[in-house]
C-alpha positions as CSV (number, residue, x, y, z in Angstrom):
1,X,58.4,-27.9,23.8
2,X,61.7,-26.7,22.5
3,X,61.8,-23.5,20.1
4,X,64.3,-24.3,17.4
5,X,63.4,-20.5,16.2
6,X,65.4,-17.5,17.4
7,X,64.7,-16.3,20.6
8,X,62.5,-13.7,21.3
9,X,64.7,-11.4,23.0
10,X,67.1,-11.7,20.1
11,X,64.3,-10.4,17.6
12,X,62.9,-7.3,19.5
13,X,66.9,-6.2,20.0
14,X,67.6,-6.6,16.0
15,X,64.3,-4.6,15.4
16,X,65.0,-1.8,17.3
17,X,68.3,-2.0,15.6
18,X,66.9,-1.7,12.1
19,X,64.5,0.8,13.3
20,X,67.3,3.0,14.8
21,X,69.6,2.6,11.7
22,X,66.7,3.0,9.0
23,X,64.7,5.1,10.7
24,X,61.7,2.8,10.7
25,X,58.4,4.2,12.9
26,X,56.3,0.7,13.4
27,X,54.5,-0.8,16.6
28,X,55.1,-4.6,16.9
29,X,52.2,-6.9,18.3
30,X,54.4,-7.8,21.9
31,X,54.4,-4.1,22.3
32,X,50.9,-3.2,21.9
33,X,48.4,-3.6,24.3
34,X,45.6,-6.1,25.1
35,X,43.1,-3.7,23.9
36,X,45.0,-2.5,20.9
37,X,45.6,-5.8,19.7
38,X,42.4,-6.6,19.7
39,X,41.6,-3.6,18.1
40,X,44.1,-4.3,15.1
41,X,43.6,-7.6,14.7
42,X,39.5,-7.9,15.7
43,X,40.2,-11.0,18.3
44,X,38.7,-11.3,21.7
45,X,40.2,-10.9,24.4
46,X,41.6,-14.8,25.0
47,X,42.8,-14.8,21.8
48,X,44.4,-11.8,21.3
49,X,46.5,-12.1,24.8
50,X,47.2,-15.9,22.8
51,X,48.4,-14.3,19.9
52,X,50.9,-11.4,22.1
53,X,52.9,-14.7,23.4
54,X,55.2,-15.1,21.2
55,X,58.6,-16.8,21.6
56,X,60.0,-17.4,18.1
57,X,58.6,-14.4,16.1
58,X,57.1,-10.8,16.4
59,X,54.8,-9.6,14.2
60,X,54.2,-5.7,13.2
């Protein structure tokens, strides 16, 4: 299936970029951990790795 979305790699670079100039502190889901996201977000295990794959968006 073809993403018509921006690409993930483009996203994380423009978020550390707005972190940088802002001077955001924020932990997105891709950089968490298995066991932190399923912390935050109460998934299991499946899921939560399901939810960390993410091509078109990042979540925080």
């Amino acid at each position: 299936m073809r993403n018509l979305g921006l690409d993930i790699a483009f996203i994380r670079k423009r978020i550390s970029i707005w972190r940088e100039r802002l001077g955001l502190a924020f932990t997105t889901l891709g950089e968490m951990t298995l066991e932190e996201t399923m912390a935050v977000t109460g998934l299991e295990a499946d899921e939560a790795r399901l939810a960390r794959m993410r091509l078109g968006s990042e979540t925080w």
